[in-house]
N, C-alpha and C positions, 0 to 999 in steps of 0.2 A: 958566461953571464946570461946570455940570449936561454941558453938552454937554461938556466935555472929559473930565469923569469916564466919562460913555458910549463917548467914543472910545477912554478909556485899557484899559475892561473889555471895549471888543470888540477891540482888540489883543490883548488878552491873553488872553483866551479863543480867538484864531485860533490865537495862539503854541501854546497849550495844546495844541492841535487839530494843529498840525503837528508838534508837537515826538512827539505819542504818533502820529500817521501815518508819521512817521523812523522812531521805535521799533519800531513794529509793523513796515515795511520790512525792518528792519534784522534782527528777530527771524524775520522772512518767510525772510530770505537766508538767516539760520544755520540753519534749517530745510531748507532745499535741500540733499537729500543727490545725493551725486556717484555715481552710478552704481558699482554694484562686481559683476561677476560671480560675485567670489569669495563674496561675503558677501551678496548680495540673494536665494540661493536658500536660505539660514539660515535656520530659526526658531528664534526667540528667546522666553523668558519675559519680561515686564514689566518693567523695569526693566535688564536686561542688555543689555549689549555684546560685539560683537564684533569682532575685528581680524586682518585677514590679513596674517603676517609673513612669509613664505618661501615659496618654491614653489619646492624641491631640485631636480626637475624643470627648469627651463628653465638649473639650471646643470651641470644635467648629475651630477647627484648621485645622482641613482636615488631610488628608493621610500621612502620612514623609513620602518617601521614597530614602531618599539620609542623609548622616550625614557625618562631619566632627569636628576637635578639632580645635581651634586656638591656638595659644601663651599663653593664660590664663589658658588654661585648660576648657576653654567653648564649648559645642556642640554647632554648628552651624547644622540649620536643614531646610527641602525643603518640603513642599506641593508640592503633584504629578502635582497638578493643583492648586496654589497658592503660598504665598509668600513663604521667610525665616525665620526661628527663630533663638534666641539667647536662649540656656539654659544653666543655673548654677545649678549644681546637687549636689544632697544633700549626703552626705559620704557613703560608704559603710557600711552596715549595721543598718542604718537609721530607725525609724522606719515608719511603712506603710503612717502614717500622714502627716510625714516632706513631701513636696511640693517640684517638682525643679522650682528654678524661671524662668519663660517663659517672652521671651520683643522679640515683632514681630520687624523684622527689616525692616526700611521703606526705602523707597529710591523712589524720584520724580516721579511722576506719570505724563509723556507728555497728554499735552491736555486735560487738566481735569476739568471740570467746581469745581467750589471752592463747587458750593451748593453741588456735586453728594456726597455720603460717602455710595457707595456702596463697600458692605465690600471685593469683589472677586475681585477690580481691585488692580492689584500691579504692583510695578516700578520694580520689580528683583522677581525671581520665576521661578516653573515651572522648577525646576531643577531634571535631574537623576543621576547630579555628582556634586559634592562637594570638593575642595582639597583646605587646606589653607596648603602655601607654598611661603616663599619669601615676606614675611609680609605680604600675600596678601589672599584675596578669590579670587579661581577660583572657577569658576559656566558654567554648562554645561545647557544651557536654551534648553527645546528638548518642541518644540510650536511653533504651527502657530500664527504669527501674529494675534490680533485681539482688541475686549474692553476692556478685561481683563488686557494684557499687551502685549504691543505694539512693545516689544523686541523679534524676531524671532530664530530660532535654531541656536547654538552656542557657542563657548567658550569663556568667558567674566571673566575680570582681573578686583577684585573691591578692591579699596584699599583706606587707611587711609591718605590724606594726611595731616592732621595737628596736627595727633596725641591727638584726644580728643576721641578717645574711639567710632570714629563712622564711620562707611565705607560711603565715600562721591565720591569716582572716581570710574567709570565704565568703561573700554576699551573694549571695542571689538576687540577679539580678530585674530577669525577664523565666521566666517559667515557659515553658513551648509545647504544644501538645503536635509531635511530630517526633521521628526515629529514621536511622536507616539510609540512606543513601540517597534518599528523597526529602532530610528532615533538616535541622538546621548544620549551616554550614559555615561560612568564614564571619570574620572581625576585620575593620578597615580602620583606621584615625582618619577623617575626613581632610581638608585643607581648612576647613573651620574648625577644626579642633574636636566637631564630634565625633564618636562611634557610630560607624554603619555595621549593618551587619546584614545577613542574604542568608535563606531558607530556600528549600526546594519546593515542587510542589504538593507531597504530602503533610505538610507543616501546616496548621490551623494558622490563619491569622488571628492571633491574640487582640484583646481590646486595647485602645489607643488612645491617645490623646487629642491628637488631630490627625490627620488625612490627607494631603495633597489628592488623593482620589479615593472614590467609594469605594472600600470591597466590593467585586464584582463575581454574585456568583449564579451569575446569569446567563446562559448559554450561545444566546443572540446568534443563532444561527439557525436558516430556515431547512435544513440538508438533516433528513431521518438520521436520528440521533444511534449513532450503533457502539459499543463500548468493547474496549477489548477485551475482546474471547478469553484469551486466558486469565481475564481479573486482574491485569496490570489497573490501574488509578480507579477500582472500584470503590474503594476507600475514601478516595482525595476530595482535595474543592477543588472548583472550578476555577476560585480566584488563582489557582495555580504558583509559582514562584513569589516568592516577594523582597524587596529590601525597604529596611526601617534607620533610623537615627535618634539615636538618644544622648543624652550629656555623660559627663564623665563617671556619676554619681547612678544612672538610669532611673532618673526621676521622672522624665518626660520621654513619652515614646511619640515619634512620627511615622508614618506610612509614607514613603514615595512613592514606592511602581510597584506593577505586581502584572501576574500574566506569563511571566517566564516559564518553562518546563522547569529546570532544575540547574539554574546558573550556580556553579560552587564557589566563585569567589570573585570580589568588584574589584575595582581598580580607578581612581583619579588619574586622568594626563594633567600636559603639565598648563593647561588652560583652566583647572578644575573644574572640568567637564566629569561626568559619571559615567563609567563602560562597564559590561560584564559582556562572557561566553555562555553563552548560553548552550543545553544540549538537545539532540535530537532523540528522537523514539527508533530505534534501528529496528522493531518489531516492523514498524511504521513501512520500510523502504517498498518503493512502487506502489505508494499508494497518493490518490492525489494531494491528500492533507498533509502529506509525510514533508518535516521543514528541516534543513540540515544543519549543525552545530552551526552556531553563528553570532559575531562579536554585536552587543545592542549597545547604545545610547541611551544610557539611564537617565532623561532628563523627569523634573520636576510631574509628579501625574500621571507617569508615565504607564500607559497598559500596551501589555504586547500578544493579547490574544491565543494564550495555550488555554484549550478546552480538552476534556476526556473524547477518547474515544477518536472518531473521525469531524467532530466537533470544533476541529483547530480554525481558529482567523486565518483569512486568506491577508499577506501584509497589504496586499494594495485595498484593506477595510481601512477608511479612515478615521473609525474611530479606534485604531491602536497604530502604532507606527513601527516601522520596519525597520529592519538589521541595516548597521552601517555595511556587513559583510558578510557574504554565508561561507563556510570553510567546507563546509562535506558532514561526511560522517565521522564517527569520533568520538569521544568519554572526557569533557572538558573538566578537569579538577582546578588548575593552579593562575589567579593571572595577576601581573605584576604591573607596576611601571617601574622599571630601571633607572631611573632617573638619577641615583645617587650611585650606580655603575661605573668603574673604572675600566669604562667601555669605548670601542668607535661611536662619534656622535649618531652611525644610522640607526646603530643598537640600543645606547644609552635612551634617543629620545622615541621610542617605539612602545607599544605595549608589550610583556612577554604571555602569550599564551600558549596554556599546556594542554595535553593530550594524552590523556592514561592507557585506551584502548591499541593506540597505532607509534604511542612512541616520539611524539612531534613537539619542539618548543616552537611556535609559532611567532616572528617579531610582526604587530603587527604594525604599520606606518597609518598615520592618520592625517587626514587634510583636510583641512576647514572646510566646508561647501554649503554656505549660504546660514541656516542657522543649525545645522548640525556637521555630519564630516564625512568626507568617502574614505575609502581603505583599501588595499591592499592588504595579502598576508605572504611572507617569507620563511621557508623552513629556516630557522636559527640553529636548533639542535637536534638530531635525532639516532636513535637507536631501534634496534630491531633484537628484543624485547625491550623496552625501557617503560614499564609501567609508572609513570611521573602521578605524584602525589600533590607534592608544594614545592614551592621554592619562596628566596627572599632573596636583599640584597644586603650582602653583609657588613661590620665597619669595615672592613676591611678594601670595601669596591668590587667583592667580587661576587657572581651570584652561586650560592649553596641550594640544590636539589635534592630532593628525596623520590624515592621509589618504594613500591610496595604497596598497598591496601588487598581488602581483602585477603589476608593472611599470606600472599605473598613474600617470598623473599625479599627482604628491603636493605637498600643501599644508600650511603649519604654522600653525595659528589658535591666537587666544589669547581667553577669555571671562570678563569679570569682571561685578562690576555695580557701579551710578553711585555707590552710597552704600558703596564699597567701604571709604573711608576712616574712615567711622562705625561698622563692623563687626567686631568682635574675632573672631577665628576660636579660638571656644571650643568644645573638644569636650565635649559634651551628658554629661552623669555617667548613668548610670542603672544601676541594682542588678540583679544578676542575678537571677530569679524562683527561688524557693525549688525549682521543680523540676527548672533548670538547676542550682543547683548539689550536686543530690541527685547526674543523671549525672557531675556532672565527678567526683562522690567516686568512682562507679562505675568511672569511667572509668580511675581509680588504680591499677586490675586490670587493663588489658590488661597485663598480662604475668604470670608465673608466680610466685605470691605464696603465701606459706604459709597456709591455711584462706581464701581467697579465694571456694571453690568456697559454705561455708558463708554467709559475709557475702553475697552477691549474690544467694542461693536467691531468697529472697521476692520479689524485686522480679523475678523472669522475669512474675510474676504484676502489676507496676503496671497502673495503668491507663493510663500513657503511654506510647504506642508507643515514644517515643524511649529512655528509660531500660529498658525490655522491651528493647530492641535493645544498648544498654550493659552491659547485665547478663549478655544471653548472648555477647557477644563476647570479654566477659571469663572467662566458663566456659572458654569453647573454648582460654584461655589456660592452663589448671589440668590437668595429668596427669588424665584421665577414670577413673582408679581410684580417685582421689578424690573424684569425684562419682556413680560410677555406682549406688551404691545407692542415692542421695537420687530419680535420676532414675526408677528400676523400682519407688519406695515411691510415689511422689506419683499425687495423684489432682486436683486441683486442672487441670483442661482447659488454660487458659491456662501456666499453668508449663510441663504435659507439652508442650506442644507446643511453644512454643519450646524446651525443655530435649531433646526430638528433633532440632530442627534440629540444634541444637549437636553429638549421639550420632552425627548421618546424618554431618556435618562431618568430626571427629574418630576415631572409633571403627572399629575393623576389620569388615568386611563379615559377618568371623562371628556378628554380634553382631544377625545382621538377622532371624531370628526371634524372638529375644527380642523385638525391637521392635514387627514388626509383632503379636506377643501382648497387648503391652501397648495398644500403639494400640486393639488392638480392644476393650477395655474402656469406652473414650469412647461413651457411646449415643450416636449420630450422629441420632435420632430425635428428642434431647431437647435439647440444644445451641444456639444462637445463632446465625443466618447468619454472622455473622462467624468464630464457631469453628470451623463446618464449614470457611471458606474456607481457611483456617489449618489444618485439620487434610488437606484435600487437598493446600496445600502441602506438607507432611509427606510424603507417601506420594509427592508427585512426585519431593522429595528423596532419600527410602531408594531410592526408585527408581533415580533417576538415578545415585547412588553406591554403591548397595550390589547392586544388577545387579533385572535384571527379575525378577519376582515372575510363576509359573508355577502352574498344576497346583491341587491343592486349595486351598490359602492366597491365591490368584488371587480361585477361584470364590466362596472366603467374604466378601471384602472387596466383591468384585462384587454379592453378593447382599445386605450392607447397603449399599449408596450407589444401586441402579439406582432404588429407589424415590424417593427425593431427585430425582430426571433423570429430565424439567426440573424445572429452578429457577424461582423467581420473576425471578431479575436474570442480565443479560447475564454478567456476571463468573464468576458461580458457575457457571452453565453451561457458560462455556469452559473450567475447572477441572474438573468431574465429566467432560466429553468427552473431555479427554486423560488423565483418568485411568483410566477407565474404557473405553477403548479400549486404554489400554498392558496394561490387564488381562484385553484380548480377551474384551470382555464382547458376547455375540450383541445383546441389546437396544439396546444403546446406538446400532447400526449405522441401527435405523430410529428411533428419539426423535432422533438429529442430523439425519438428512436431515429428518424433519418440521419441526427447529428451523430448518435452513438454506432451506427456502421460503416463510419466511414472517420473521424474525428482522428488528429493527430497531433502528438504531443508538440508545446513549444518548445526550443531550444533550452530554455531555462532549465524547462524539468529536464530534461537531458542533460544538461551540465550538474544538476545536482547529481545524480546518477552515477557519471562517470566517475567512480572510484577506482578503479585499476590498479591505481598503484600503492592503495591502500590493502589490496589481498594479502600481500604473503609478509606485511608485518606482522601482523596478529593471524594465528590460524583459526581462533575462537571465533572471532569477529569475521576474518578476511572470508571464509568460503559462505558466509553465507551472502555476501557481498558478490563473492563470485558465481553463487549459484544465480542470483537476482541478475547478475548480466550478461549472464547465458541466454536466457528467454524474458525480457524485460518488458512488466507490463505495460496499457496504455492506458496512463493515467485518466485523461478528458473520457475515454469510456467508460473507466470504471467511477467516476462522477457524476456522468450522466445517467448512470446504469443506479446508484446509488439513489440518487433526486426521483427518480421515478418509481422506488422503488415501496413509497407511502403512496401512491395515489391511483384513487378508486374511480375517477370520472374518465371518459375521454376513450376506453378501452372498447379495439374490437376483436373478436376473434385471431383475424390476421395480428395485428399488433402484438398480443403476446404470444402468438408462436413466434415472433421473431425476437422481441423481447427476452423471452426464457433459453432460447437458443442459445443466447450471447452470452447465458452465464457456463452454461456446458463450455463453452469455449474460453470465458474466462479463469475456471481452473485451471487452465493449461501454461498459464503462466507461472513466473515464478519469481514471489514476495518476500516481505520479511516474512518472520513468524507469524505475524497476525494478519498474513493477507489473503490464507484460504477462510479464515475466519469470518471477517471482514466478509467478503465474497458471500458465504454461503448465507450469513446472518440479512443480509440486502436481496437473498433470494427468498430464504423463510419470510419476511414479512413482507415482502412483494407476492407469495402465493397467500398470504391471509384475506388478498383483497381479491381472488377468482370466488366463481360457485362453486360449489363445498363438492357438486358431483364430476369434477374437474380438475379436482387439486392432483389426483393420483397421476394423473397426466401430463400434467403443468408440471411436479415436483419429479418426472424422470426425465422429462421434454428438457428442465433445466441441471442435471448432472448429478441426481443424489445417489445416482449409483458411484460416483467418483469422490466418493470422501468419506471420513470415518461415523462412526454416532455420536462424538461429539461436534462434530463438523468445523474441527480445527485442521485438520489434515488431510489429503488425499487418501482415500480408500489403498489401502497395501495386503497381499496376499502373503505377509509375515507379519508376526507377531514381535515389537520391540521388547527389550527386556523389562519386567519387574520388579526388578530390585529384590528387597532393597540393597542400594548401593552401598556403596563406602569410601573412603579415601584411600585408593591400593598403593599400595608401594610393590617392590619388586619384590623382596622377601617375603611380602605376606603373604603376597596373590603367588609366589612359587610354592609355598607350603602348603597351600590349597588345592593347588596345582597337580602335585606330586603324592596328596593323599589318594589311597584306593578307596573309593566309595563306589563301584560299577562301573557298570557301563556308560560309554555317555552317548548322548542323543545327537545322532549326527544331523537330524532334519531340524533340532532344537541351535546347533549349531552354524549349519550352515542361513535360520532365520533372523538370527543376530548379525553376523554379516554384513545381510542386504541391509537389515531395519538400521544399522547403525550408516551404512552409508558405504561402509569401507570399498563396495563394487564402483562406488563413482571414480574411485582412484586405482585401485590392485584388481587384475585380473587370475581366476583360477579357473584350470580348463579351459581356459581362450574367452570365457567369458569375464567383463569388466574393463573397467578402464585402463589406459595407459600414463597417467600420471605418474603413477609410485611403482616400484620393482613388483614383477610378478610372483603368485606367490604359491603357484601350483607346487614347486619344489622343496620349500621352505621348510617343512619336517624333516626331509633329509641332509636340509648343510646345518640347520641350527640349533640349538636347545631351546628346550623349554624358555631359560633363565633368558636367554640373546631375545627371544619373541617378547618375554613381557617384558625386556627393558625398552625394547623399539617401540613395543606398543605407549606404557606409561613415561620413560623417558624419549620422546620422538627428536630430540634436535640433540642428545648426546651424541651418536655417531647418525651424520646423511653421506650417503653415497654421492661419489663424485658427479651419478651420472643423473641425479633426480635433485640436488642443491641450488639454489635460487642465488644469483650474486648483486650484492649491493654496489652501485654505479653509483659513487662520489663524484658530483658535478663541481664543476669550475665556479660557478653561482651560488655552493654552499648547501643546495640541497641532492638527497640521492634519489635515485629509482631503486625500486626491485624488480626481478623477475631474470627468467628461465632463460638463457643464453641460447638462444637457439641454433646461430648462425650468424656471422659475420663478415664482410669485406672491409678493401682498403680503406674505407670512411665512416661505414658504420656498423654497430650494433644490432643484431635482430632480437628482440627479447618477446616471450609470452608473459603474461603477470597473469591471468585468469586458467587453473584447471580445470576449471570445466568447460574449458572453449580456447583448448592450448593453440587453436589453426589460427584465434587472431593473436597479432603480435604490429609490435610499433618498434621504430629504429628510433634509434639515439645515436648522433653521430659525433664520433670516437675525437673529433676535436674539441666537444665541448666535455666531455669526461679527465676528470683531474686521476683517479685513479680507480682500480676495480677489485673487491675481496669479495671473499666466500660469506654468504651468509650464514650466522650461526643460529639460525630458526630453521628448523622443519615445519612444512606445508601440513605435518600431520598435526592435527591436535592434541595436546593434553587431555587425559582425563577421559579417554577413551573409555574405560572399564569401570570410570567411577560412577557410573548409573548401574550396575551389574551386579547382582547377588551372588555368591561365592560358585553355586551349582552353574548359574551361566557362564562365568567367568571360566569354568572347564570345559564347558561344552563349546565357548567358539573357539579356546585354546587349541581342542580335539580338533576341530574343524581345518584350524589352521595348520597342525600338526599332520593330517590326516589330504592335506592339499585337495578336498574336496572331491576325496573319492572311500565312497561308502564302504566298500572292503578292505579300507586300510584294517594293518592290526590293531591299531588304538579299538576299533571299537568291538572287538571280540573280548570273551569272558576271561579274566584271568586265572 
């Protein structure tokens, strides 16, 4: 009996033992994920999902880049350049086979011959916003007129009138004279129920109704006006980005803010406060106007200061206000509030902002702070390539993304999380801070309101910038004959000087030495660095609007401010330099060049700067990020080198030989695109103001032998290619490749090379970089067909030994970069090629886990600036490892 009890307990303890070895099997297998392109180069936070549902793209759909839900629960969707869709999506959790259903939605095509059935023309398209709201699609059409479709840029209201399930009325809405990636952009429903909508800064502000603030297309800045070189915003206004609001119907337009570069889309929190992302100029990087993508506070009036050229507000100008948050560099398309998300509350009550260039869903947290808010940003989601378009939040709680623009391959993702069905998507209550809702009384007054001018006096004087900004926008709204003698009584610094802004604004030019009389009252001796900064703005204003300041009134203002210059802080002193130069002050000419030998940058700009870990997501983008922090200019010099660069008093001999020296030595840095431009354009009209028998002196003394004859580039002893280009693919360019047409030109080959860059990374003959594999051998292990797939397809196959790996952090966001070395704690990684010796640790505790990045450092599109005959000749080049007696280039 004993022994059968023994056998029964070790049965059944094996039972035991196999039944949880199954389990654990079985739980092994469900574990096993199936490989996904789409989705394995995601990161994801803790507990979320992701699902790839569409890829418009392989059906020949073109690009999404705009999405909305309707009433049914249906996505409505936009070709960047083409029509609309209708999609019905398949559930959550679905599996990868289930299909969503796609039905193009057509609508009349004017003028259309019955035979043509060309598939690109369409009656509606061409949208970068999308809002259905009021039973209705609104559609933001951003297109030039043409054969494809015939409807121009604009806001257009399509709607069902007979209720059979099919949009048949079109109204136009708002007409827009703007196109392009700068022109109009998204559709919002307000929390009042109206339609907002947001333009970039190529978009005309159209006539209005009323204004919260003046179109501003005024320059107001005292800093030689230089425009970029290569004709980026030659076109544009000055008033720059804008958002408007209108009713359901677009009977009544208003103007809010304006000032933005090219914010593409707003966003309501859940205070119903107004935010957008705004973007930065990447031509722009290391230069001192250059402002990084960055989340604004769209309040009521709101101007933010983008000018053409090097023209840009500095944000501590008061009269525009500053970014709750700068994020970096970046290509801001999509921003949300999640607030109907079947989200974690950190996520749900956050803003989501997107990031097309690097990949990035940004949450971003906002906290009240006095009457506006500070922030924080958190990587949410990212991928390395994830070109993000739009996103929303679906019935369903969960947020759907798209990818693609710019004819990109484009994908449709959907992200929820596990405990989706546990989670109420409740939006968070919270009270507006007693100093928000001081401004929004303010804010009551932008427009012309009987004794307004009295009610908002005091508060020019708050201590909150932002209500200070409220209260004079509202002035400016008030006939100036009813405020002008409050403005010539007061004496309170703070009041007077915004209460001038407002006079500079408003008020007729004759009115400009009363001004500056008063001005001179403020002891400038006794005052607050911040007052002074503000009361220079001041005088750059009257300046700017009310004409230059000459003659006696000049020298008085000169002669209180030169002792002030230098300042303590970088700021104030590029403020006293242009002011004090427009007022052809002699001293200032040598206290700047003393500043400009010696001057260093603040931390600030240095933290803008530091992008690192933005190189090796994008290679488009990332090397020239990485080239700029190889040798990173110095800003404060090349501002004050700028400021001086109008002015004809003050000058001796010695002064500009040291003066013109600075610029020799300022090519040697390294900008965005437009910073040799920039540079050389501040040195040309800097030598218009020597003697004419001195210029030839002056203009080598200053570096003209170091840059091209347009003087966008550094002077180079190769010729780049000519084109014209094309879109190669690997077939084409092999067929081109492999035809006999001669000889090729191996010096014509080997000039492409360098002009393209490729020595900064591949070395042949021992000459060039060590980034990427060497490539002296490379005719001999590979073909033609392997060379131009690596070159046009660069991230299909990377070598183990030149691949970049993404570090999944415990926190939810990753790093990239070059694995260099590692021990028991940490990581050594490089993220910069062209300066692979610096490198930063990540220690290996706070890494959740680590994959292969599926980007190559090389970029796309190599060969697509090359005409067919270049495209053999670097081929040759490469083929031939850089040695002139290969056989390639003998006669066949």
């Amino acid at each position: 009996m004993i022994k059968t009890k023994r056998a029964q307990l070790y049965l059944f303890s094996m039972l035991l033992l196999f039944m949880a070895g199954a389990c654990k099997q079985e739980k092994e297998k469900e574990e096993v994920k199936v490989p996904n392109p789409k989705t394995d180069k995601i990161v994801l936070p803790e507990g979320f999902v992701i699902e790839h549902i569409y890829s418009p793209s392989d059906d020949k759909k073109g690009s999404w880049v705009s999405m909305t839900f309707d009433d049914k629960g249906r996505m409505i969707t936009s070709d960047q350049f083409g029509g609309l869709f209708r999609v019905e999506l398949p559930p959550m959790g679905s599996d990868s086979t289930v299909k969503p259903k796609i039905e193009a939605l057509d609508f009349p095509i004017e003028n259309r011959d019955p035979k043509d059935t060309t598939s690109n023309k369409v009656g509606m398209g061409f949208a970068q916003g999308l809002l259905w709201a009021n039973n209705s699609l609104y559609v933001m059409i951003n297109h030039r007129p043409n054969e494809n479709l015939s409807k121009g840029s604009g806001l257009y209201r399509i709607q069902d009138t007979n209720n059979d399930d099919k949009l048949d009325k079109i109204t136009q809405l708002l007409a827009l004279n703007g196109e392009g990636e700068h022109g109009p952009h998204s559709i919002v429903q307000g929390p009042d129920s109206a339609i907002y909508i947001i333009a970039g800064n190529f978009t005309e502000i159209p006539k209005m109704d009323s204004y919260r603030l003046t179109p501003n297309n005024n320059v107001d800045n005292l800093i030689p006006l230089i425009l970029d070189t290569h004709g980026h915003d030659s076109d544009s206004h000055n008033h720059g980005g804008w958002i408007a609001k209108t009713d359901a119907e677009g009977k009544s337009w208003e103007l809010i803010a304006s000032g933005m570069r090219n914010g593409f889309d707003i966003a309501f929190n859940n205070e119903g406060e107004l935010f957008t992302y705004d973007s930065d100029m990447e031509w722009d990087f290391g230069m001192p106007w250059y402002r990084p993508t960055r989340i604004l506070h769209v309040t009521s009036g709101a101007e933010f200061g983008w000018r053409k050229g090097d023209a840009k507000w500095d944000a501590r100008f008061l009269d525009n206000l500053p970014a709750v948050l700068n994020i970096g560099q970046g290509s801001p398309t999509n921003f949300i509030n999640p607030n109907k998300a079947k989200f974690p509350d950190k996520y749900r009550n956050s803003l989501l902002a997107f990031d097309w260039s690097f990949g990035i869903i940004y949450a971003i947290q906002l906290k009240q702070d006095g009457a506006s808010y500070k922030a924080n940003a958190e990587e949410f989601i990212s991928g390395s390539p994830l070109p993000l378009t739009d996103g929303t939040i679906g019935p369903d709680g969960s947020l759907y993304f798209l990818t693609g623009g710019r004819r990109l391959e484009s994908d449709l993702y959907r992200v929820y999380h596990k405990d989706h069905e546990k989670i109420k998507a409740e939006t968070a209550k919270s009270e507006p801070s007693k100093a928000i809702k001081l401004r929004r009384e303010i804010e009551q007054y932008h427009r012309k309101s009987d004794g307004a001018a009295e009610k908002v006096w005091e508060y020019l004087g708050h201590e909150d910038r932002h209500i200070r900004y409220a209260a004079r926008v509202a002035l400016e709204h008030q006939p100036f004959d009813s405020w002008k003698n409050l403005v010539f009584a007061e004496k309170n610094v703070v009041r007077l000087t915004e209460a001038m802004v407002a006079v500079a604004h408003v008020a007729d030019p004759s009115n400009k030495t009363q001004v500056l009389n008063k001005l001179a009252t403020i002891p400038v001796d006794k005052i607050t660095p911040k007052m002074l900064e503000n009361l220079l703005r001041v005088y750059e204003i009257v300046i700017s609007r009310m004409g230059n300041i000459e003659g006696a009134p000049a020298a008085a203002i000169a002669q209180r401010l030169e002792p002030l210059y230098p300042a303590k802080t970088n700021y104030l002193n590029r403020e006293l330099a242009k002011v004090l130069l427009a007022l052809n002050s002699e001293p200032a000419v040598k206290k700047t060049l003393d500043l400009l030998a010696n001057a260093k940058d603040d931390t600030i700009q240095t933290t803008y700067m530091s992008s690192s870990d933005m190189i090796l997501r994008n290679p488009q983008y990332g090397l020239d990020i990485a080239d700029m922090l190889a040798n990173i200019p110095p800003a404060q010099q090349i501002f004050l080198a700028t400021a001086l660069s109008n002015t004809s008093a003050g000058w001796t001999p010695e002064y500009r030989d040291e003066y013109f020296k600075w610029f020799y030595k300022g090519f040697g840095y390294k900008g965005g695109n437009s910073y040799i431009g920039f540079i050389d354009n501040a040195r040309k009209m800097a030598l218009t103001h020597v003697p004419k028998d001195q210029f030839a002196m002056y203009s080598k003394m200053s570096g003209d032998s170091l840059i091209n004859e347009k003087g966008t580039r550094l002077a180079e002893n190769v010729e780049g290619p000519k084109g014209p280009g094309r879109n190669w693919e690997v077939d084409t360019a092999l067929k081109v490749v492999d035809e006999n047409t001669g000889v090729r030109n191996f010096k014509r080959g080997r000039e492409l090379f360098l002009a393209m860059k490729c020595a900064s990374c591949h070395t042949i003959k021992g000459e060039g970089g060590s980034v990427g594999p060497d490539l002296t051998q490379l005719g001999t292990r590979f073909s033609k067909r392997d060379m131009l797939e690596a070159i046009i397809e660069p991230s299909k196959v990377i070598s183990d030994q030149y691949e970049s790996k993404v570090f999944n952090m415990k926190d939810g966001t990753s790093v990239l970069g070059r694995l260099m070395s590692e021990d028991e704690k940490n990581y050594v990684i490089s993220q910069n090629p062209y300066a692979p010796h610096v490198t930063k640790s990540i220690a290996k505790s706070d890494v959740k886990s680590m994959n292969r990045s599926e980007v190559s450092i090389m970029p796309p599109g190599t060969l697509n600036v090359m005409s067919p005959d270049e495209v053999k000749d670097i081929i040759a080049y490469l083929m031939s490892g850089g040695n002139e007696n290969n056989e390639i280039y003998k006669k066949k």
